[in-house]
RODO-2510 file (C-alpha; in nm, 4 decimals, decimal comma):
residues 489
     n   res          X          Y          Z
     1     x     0,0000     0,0000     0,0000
     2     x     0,2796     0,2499     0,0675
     3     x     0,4718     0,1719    -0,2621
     4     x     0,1354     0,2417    -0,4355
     5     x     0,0786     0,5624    -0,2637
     6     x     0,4810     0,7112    -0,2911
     7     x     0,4162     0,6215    -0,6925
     8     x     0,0887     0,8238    -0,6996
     9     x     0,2351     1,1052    -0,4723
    10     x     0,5668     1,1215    -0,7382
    11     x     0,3044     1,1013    -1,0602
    12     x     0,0911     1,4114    -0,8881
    13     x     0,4436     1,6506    -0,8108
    14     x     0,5619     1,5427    -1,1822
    15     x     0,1636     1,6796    -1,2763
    16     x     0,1918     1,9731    -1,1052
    17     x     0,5728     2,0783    -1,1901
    18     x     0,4862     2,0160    -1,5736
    19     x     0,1528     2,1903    -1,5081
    20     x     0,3131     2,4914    -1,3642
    21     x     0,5162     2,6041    -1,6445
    22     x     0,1577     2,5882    -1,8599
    23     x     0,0727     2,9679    -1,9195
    24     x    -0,2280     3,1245    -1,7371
    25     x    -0,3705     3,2832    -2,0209
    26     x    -0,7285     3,2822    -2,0471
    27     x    -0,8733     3,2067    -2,3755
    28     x    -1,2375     3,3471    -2,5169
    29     x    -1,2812     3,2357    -2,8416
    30     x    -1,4726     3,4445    -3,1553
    31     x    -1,8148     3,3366    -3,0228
    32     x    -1,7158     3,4318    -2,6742
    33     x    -1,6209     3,7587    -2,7899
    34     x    -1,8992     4,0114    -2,7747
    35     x    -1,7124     4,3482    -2,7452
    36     x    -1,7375     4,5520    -3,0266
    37     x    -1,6051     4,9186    -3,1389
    38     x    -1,9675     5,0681    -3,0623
    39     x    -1,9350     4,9212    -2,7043
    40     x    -1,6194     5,1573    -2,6749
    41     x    -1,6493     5,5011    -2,6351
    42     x    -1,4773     5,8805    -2,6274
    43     x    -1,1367     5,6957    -2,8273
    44     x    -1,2568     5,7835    -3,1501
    45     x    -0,8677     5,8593    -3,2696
    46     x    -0,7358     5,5111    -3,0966
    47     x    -1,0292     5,3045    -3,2956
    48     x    -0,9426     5,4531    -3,5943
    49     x    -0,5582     5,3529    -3,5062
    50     x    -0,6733     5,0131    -3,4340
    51     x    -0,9408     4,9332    -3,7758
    52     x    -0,5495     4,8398    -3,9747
    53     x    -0,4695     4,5947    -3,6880
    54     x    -0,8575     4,4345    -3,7726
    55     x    -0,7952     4,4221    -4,1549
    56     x    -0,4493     4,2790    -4,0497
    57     x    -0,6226     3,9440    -3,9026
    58     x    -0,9661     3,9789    -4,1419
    59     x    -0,7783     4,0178    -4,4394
    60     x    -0,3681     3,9140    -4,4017
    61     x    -0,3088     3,8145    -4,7808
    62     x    -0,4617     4,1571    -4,9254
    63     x    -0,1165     4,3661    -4,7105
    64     x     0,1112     4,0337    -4,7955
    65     x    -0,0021     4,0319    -5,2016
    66     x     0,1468     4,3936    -5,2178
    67     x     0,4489     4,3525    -4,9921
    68     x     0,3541     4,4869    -4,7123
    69     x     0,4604     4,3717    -4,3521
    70     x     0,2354     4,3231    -4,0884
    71     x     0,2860     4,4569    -3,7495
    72     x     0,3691     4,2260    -3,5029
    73     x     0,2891     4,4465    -3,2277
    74     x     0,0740     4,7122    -3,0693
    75     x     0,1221     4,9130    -2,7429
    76     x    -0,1648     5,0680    -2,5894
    77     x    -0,0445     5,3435    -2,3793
    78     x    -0,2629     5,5477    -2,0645
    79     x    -0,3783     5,6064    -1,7577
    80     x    -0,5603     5,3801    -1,5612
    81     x    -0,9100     5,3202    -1,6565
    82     x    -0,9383     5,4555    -1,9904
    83     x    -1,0178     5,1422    -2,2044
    84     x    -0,7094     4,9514    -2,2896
    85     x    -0,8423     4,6253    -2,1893
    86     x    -1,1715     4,6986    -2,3431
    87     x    -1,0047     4,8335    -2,6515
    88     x    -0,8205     4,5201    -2,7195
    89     x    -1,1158     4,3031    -2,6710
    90     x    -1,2946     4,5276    -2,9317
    91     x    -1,0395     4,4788    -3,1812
    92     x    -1,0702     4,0851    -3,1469
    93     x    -1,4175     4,1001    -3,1365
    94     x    -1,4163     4,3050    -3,4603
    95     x    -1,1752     4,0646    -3,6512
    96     x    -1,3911     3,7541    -3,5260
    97     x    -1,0642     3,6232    -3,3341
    98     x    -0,9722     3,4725    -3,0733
    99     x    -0,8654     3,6408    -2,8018
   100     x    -0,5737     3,5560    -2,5300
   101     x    -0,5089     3,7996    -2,2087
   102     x    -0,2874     3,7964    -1,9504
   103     x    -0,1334     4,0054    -1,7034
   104     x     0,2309     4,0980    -1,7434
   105     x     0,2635     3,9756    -1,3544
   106     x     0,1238     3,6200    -1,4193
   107     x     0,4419     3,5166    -1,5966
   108     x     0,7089     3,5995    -1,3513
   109     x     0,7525     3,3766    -1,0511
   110     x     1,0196     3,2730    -0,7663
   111     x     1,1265     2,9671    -0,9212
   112     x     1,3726     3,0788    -1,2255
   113     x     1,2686     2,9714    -1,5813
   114     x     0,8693     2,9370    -1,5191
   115     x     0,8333     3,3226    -1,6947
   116     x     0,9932     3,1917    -2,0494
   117     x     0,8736     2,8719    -1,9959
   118     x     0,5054     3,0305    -1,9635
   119     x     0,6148     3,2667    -2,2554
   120     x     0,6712     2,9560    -2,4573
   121     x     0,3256     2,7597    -2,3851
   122     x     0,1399     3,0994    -2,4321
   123     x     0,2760     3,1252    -2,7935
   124     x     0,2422     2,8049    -2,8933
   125     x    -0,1470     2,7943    -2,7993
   126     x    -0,1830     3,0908    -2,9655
   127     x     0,0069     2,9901    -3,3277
   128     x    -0,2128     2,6344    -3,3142
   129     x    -0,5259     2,9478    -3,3128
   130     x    -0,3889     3,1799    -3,5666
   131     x    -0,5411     3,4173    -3,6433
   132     x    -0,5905     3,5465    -3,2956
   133     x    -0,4528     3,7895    -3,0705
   134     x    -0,2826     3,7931    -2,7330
   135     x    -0,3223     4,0721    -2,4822
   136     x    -0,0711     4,1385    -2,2338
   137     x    -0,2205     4,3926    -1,9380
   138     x     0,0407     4,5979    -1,7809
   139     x     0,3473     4,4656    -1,9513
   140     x     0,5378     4,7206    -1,7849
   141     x     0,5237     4,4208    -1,4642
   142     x     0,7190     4,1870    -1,6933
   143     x     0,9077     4,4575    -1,9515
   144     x     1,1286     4,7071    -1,6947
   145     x     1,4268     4,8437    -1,8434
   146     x     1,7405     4,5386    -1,8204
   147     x     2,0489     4,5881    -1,5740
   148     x     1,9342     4,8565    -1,4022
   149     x     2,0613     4,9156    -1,0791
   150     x     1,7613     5,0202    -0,8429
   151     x     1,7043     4,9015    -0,5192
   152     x     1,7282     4,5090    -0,5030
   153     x     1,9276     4,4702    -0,8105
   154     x     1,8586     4,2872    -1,1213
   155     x     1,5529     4,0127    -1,1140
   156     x     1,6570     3,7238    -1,3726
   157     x     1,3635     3,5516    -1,3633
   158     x     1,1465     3,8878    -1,4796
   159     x     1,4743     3,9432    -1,7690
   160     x     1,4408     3,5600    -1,9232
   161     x     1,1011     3,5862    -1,9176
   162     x     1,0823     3,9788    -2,1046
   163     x     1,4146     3,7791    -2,3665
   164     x     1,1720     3,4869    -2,4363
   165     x     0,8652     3,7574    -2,5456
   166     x     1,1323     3,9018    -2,7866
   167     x     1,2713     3,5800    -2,9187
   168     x     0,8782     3,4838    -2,9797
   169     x     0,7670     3,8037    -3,1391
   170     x     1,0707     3,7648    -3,3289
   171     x     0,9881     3,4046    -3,3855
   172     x     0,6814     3,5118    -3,5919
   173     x     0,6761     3,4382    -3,9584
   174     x     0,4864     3,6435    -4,2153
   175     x     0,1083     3,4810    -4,2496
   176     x     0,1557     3,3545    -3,8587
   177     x    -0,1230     3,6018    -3,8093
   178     x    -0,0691     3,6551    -3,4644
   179     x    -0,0763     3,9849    -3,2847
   180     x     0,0581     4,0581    -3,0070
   181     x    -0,1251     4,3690    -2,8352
   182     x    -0,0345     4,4994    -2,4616
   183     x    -0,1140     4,7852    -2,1857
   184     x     0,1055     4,9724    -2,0050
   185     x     0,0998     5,3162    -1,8192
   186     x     0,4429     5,3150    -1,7654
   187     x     0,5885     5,3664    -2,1407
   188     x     0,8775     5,5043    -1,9607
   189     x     1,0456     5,2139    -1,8068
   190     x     0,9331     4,9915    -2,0831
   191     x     1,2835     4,7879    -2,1987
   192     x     1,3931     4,9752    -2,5655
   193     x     1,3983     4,6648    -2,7096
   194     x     1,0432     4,6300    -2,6658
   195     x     1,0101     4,9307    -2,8400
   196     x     1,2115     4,8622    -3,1476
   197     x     1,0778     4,8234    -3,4990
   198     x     0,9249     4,4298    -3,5423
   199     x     0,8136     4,3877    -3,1982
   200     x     0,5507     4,6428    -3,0409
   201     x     0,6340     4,8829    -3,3319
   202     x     0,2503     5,0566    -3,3165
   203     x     0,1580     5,3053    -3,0721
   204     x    -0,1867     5,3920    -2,9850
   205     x    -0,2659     5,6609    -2,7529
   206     x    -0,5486     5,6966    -2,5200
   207     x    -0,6048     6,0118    -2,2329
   208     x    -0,9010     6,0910    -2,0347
   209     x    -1,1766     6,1624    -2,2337
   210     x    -1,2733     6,5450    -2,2788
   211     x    -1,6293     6,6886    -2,2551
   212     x    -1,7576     6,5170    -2,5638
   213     x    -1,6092     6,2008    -2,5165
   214     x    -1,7321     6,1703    -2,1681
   215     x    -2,0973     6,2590    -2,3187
   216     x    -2,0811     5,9511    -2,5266
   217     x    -1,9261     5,7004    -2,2372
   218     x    -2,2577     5,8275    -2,0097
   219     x    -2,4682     5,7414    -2,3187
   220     x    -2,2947     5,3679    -2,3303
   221     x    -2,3539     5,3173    -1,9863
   222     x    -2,7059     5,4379    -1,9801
   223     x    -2,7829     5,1329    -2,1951
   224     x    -2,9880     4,8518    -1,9918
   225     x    -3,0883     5,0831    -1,7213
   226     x    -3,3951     5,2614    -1,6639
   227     x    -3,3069     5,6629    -1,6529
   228     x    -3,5921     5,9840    -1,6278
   229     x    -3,6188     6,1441    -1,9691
   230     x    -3,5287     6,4863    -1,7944
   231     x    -3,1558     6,3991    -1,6929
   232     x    -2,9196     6,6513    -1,8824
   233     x    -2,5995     6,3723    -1,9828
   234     x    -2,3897     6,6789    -2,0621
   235     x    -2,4643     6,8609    -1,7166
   236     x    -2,3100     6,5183    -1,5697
   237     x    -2,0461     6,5272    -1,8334
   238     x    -1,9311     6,9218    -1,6924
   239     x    -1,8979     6,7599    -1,3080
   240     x    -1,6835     6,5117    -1,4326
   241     x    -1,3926     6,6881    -1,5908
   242     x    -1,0794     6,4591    -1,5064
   243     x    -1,2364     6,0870    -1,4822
   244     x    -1,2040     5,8175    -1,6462
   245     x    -1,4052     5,5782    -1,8845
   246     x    -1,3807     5,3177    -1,5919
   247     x    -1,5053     5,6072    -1,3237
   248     x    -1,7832     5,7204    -1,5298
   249     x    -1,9187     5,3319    -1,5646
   250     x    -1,9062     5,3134    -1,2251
   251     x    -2,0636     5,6129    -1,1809
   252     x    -2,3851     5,5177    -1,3603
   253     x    -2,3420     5,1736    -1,1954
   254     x    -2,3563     5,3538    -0,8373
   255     x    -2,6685     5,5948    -0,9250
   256     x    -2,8583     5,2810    -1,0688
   257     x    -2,7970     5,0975    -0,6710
   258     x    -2,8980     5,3996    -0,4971
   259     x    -3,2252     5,4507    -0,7327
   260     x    -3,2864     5,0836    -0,6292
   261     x    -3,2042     5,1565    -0,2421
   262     x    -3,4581     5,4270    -0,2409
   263     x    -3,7026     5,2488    -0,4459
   264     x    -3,6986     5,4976    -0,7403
   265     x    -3,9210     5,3622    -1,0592
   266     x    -3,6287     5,5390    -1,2756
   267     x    -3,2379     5,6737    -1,1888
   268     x    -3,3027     6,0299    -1,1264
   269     x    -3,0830     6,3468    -1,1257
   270     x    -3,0013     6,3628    -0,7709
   271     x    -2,9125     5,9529    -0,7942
   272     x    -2,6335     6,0869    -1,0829
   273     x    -2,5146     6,3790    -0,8391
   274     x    -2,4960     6,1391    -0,5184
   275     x    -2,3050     5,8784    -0,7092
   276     x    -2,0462     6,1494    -0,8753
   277     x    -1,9450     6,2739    -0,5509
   278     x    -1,9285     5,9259    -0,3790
   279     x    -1,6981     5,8215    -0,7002
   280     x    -1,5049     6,1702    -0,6457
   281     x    -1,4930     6,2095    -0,2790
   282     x    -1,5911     5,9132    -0,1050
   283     x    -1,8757     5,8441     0,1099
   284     x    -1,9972     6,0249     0,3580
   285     x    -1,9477     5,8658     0,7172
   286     x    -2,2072     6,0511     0,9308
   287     x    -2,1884     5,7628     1,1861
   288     x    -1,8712     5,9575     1,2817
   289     x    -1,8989     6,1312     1,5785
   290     x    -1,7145     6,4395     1,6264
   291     x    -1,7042     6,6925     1,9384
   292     x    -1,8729     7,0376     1,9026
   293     x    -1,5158     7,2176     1,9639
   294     x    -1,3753     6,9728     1,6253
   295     x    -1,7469     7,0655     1,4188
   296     x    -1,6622     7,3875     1,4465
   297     x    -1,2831     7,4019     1,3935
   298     x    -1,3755     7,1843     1,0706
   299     x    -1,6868     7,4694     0,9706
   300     x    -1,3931     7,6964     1,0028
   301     x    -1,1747     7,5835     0,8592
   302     x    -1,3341     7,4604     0,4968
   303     x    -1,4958     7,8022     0,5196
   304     x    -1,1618     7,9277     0,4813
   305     x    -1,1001     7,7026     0,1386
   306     x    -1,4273     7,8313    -0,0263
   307     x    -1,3928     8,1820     0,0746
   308     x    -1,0156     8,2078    -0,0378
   309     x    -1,0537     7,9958    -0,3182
   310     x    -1,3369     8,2152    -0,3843
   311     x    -1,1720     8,5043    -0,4168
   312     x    -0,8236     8,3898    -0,6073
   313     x    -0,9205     8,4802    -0,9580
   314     x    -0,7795     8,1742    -1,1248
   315     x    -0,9159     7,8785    -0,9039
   316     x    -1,1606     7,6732    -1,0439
   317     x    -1,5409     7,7210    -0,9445
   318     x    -1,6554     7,6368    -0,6076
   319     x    -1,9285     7,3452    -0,6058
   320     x    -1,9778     7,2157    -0,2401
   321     x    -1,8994     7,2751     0,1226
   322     x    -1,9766     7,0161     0,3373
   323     x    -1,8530     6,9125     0,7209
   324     x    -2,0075     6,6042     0,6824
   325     x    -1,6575     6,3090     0,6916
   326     x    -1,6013     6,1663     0,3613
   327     x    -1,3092     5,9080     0,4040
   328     x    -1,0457     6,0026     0,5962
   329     x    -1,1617     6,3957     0,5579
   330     x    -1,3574     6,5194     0,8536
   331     x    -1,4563     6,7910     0,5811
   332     x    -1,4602     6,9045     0,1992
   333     x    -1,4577     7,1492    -0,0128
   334     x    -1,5445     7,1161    -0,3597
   335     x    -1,3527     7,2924    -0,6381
   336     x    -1,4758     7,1695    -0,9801
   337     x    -1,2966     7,3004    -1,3445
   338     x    -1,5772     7,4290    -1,5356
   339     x    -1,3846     7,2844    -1,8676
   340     x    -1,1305     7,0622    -2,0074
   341     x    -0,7615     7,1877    -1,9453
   342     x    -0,4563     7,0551    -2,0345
   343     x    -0,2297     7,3619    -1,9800
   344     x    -0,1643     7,5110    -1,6155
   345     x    -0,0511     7,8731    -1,5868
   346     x     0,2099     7,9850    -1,2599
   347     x    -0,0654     8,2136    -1,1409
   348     x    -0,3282     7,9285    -1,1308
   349     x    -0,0498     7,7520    -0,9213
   350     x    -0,0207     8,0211    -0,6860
   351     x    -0,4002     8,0851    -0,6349
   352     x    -0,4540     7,6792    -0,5792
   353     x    -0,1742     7,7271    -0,3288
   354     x    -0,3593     7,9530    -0,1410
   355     x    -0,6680     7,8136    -0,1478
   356     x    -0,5460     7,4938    -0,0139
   357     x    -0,3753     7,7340     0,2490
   358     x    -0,6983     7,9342     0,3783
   359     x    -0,8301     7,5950     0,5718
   360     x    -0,5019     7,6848     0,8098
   361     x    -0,5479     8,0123     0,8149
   362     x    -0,9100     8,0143     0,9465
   363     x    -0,8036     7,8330     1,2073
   364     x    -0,4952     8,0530     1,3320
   365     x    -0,7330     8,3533     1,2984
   366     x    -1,0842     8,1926     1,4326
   367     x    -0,9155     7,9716     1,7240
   368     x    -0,5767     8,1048     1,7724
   369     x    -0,4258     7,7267     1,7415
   370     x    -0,3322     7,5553     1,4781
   371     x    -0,4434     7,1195     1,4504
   372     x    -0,3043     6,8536     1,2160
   373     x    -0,6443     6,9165     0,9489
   374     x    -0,4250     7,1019     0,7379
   375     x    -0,1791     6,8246     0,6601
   376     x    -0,2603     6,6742     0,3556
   377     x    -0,3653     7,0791     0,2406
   378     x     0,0302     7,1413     0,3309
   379     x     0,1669     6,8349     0,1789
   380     x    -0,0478     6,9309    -0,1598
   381     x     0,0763     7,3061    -0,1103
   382     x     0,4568     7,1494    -0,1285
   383     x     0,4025     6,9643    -0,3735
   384     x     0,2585     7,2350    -0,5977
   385     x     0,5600     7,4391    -0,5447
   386     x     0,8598     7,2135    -0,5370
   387     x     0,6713     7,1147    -0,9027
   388     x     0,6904     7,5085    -1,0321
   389     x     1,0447     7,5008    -0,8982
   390     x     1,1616     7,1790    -1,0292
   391     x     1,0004     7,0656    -1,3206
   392     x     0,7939     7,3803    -1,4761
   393     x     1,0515     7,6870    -1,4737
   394     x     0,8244     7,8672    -1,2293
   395     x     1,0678     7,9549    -0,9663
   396     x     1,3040     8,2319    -0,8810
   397     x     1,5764     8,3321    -1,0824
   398     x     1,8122     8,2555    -0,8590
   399     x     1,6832     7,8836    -0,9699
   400     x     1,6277     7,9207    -1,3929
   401     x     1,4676     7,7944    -1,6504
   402     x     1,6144     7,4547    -1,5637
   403     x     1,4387     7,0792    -1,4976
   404     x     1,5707     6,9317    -1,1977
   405     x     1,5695     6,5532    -1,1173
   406     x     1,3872     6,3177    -1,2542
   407     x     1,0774     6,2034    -1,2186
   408     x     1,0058     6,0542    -0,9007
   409     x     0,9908     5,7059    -0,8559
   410     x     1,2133     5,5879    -1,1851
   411     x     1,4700     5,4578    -0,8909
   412     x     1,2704     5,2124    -0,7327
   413     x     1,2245     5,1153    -1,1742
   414     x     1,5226     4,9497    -1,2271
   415     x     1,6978     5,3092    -1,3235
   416     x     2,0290     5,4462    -1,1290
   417     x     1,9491     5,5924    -0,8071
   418     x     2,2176     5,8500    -0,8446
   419     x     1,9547     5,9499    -1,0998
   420     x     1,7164     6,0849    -0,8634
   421     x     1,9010     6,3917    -0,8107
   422     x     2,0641     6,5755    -1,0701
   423     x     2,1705     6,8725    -0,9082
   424     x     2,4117     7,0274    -0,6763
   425     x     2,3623     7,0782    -0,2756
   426     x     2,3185     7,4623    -0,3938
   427     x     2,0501     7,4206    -0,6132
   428     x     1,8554     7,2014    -0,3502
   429     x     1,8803     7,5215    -0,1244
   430     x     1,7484     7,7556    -0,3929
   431     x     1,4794     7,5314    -0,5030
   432     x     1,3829     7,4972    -0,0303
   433     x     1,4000     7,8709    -0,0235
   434     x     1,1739     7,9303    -0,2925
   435     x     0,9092     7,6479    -0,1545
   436     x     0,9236     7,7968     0,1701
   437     x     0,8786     8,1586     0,0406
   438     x     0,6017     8,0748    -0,1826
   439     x     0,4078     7,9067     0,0836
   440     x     0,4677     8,2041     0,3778
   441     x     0,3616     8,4441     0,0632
   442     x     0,0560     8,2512    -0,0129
   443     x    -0,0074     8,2050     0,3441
   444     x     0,0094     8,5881     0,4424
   445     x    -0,2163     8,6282     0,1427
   446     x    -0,4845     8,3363     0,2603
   447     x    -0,5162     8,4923     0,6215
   448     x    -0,5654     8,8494     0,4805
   449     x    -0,8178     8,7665     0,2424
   450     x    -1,0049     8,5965     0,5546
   451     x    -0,9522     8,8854     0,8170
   452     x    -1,1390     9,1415     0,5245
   453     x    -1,3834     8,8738     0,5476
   454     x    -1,4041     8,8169     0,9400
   455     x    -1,7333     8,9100     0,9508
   456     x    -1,8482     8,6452     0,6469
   457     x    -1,6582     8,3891     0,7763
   458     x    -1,8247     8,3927     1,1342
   459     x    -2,2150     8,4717     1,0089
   460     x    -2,2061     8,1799     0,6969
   461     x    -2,0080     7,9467     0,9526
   462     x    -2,3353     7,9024     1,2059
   463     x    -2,5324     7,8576     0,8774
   464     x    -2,2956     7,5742     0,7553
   465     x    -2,3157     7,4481     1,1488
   466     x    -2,6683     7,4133     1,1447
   467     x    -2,7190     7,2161     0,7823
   468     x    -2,4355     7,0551     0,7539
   469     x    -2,3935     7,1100     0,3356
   470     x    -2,4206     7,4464     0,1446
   471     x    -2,4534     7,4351    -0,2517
   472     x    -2,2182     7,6847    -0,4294
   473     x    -2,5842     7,8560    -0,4637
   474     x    -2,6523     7,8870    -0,0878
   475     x    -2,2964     8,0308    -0,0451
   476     x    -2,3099     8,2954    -0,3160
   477     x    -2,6056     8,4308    -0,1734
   478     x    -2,4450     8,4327     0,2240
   479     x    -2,1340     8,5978     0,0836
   480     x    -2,2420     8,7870    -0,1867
   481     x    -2,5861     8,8516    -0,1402
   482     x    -2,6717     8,6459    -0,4923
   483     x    -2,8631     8,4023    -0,5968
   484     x    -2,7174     8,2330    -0,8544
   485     x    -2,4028     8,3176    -1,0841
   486     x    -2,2259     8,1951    -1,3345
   487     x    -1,9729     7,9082    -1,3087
   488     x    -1,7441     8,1185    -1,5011
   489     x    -1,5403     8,3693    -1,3625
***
């Protein structure tokens, strides 16, 4: 009985050593494949980048008849949540394909030689189901530069396994008809090699959608669910500036659970609204007790944001004040960017600066003490002005029109750490100085915008006391005496 059972416990650890150098890849065939181009929205550019790479696997013989090559490769390249994944599966579902996806992290594991020898399986599989394509999410886990010499050294295992992708993608013969399509938001510390002509030679480029694009994404997701015929998609489209595809899905998704939780017949406008602030700032936790000596330090003190911010010419609009905790904040203030911008001047800097500053202030003047609310408003406040000193121009001239460093976090990428900091001790000093003299600056300016305003402050803080939440509406008409305005300035 023994003998039996060491032979069936050797056959299972043979089973499962062969079995683990299988790839991971999972497979959806052309039936399985229901995403099409329609299904993607607000990347009309990257679609029409993409319709080659489906008349590539429709139609191969058409680009081979005339001697043309076929690209072996295509890198999708953005931010988080802006379709990659979904613009792949598109692309297969288009050319009737199979599809194969993978992350770039499933390959690479302790034991050396499982990477390539996934690599290998994954490219066989998908040569026996030509024509097809293989997707490789966030290749940037598997494809870091070689040699470099961050923290931890070199990783072997991750380098055979990024040389076995390039031996198989240079491995391909014309008519294999096999495309090779990955996702990265890192093109940065992608290996050159990768890069090179005859691998992942075609580029396609997707950003957060703009105004329009985010239009038709609301449309798409509208789809299955039952919305009131008087909900303005574009008004939803202006609160959104800065999201993704990904957010605004589960945006919809969120307003469609709380229509359901309060047993609306339809998703209604203030379903939309509740769900695009839980998406952009959280929850709110009113379970969360706080004293009356914190309420109104925290009244105070996002007072101070929306009056300051307010009154800096180049913030964006103010939305919302609320002291109700969202998160980790025990407050917020709302600031929304009545458009689309992709260009950031130094006196927007300076007024965002002091609007994150006039939380602190209020305190200093209200309470005479100052409490630890203000942190993350200080540690954005730095960051905004180390940025204008370092990597925008924006700082004295004692400093110039110079970049300094690079850009953090390349060091713990495989790149030299000596890298991090490209410039002398003297040049750290200038670039401290003008940090800290941008902030007092901002600072002086934050507390006397609020003392002209003493008497504002105090009379709209009892309101915001007593309801908790005041529209940009509510406050125009405390501070200003109107109604409504604008959300221009």
């Amino acid at each position: 009985g023994g003998i039996v059972w060491l032979f069936r416990s050797i056959a299972r650890s043979q089973s499962t050593a062969l079995s683990f150098g299988k790839s991971r890849a999972r497979i959806a065939d052309a039936k399985q494949v229901k995403t099409r181009f329609k299904d993607v929205a607000g990347c009309d550019e990257a679609k029409e980048d993409l319709v080659e790479v489906v008349d590539f696997l429709k139609s191969p013989k058409k680009f081979l008849n005339i001697g043309a090559k076929i690209p072996k490769g295509v890198l999708l390249v953005g931010p988080p949540g802006t379709g990659k994944t979904l613009l792949a599966r598109a692309v297969a579902g288009e050319a009737g394909v199979p599809f194969f996806s993978i992350a770039g992290s499933e390959f690479v594991e302790m034991f050396v030689g499982v990477g390539a020898s996934r690599v290998r399986d994954l490219f066989t599989r998908a040569k026996r189901n030509a024509p097809c394509i293989i997707f490789i999410d966030e290749i940037d886990a598997v494809g870091r530069q070689r040699g470099g010499a961050g923290f931890g050294g070199g990783h072997d295992e991750r380098e055979q396994t990024l040389n076995q992708i390039l031996t198989e993608m240079d491995g391909f013969e014309q008519g294999t008809n096999v495309i090779v399509m990955a996702a990265t938001n890192r093109p940065d510390v992608l290996d050159a090699a990768l890069l090179r002509p005859g691998r992942f030679d075609r580029h396609v480029f997707l950003d957060k959608p703009d105004l329009e694009a985010r239009i038709k994404i609301l449309e798409v997701h509208t789809q299955g669910k039952k919305m009131a015929k008087a909900i303005d998609l574009r008004e939803i489209a202006k609160q959104t500036v800065g999201l993704t595809g990904a957010d605004l899905e589960n945006i919809m998704n969120e307003a469609a659970i709380f229509a359901a939780k309060r047993a609306h017949k339809q998703v209604i406008h203030s379903d939309i609204v509740d769900a695009v602030e839980k998406v952009s700032i959280g929850s709110e936790k009113r379970s969360r007790k706080l004293t009356k000596h914190e309420k109104d330090i925290t009244a105070y003190h996002e007072l101070g944001h929306a009056i300051v911010g307010h009154l800096c010419p180049n913030s964006d609009p103010l939305h919302k004040i609320s002291i109700v905790s969202r998160g980790s904040a025990l407050g917020v203030t709302w600031f929304l960017p009545n458009e689309d911008r992709y260009t950031t001047s130094k006196n927007k800097f300076l007024d965002e600066i002091c609007g994150l500053l006039g939380g602190r202030a209020a305190e200093e003047i209200i309470f005479n003490e100052i409490t630890t609310g203000a942190s993350n408003d200080l540690e954005k406040a730095t960051s905004i002005a180390r940025n204008m000193a370092m990597r925008y121009g924006m700082g004295s001239d004692d400093i110039g029109l110079v970049s300094y460093g690079e850009t953090q976090g390349t060091i713990f990428l495989g790149a030299d750490p000596s890298l991090g900091r490209n410039y002398s001790e003297e040049s750290a000093k200038g670039i401290d100085e003008f940090v800290r003299k941008t902030i007092k600056e901002q600072y002086k300016r934050a507390v006397d915008s609020l003392k002209q305003h003493e008497k504002k402050l105090h009379e709209i803080a009892q309101v915001l006391l007593k309801k908790e939440t005041l529209s940009v509406g509510e406050f125009l008409e405390l501070f200003e005496g109107k109604r409504e305005r604008e959300a221009t300035k």
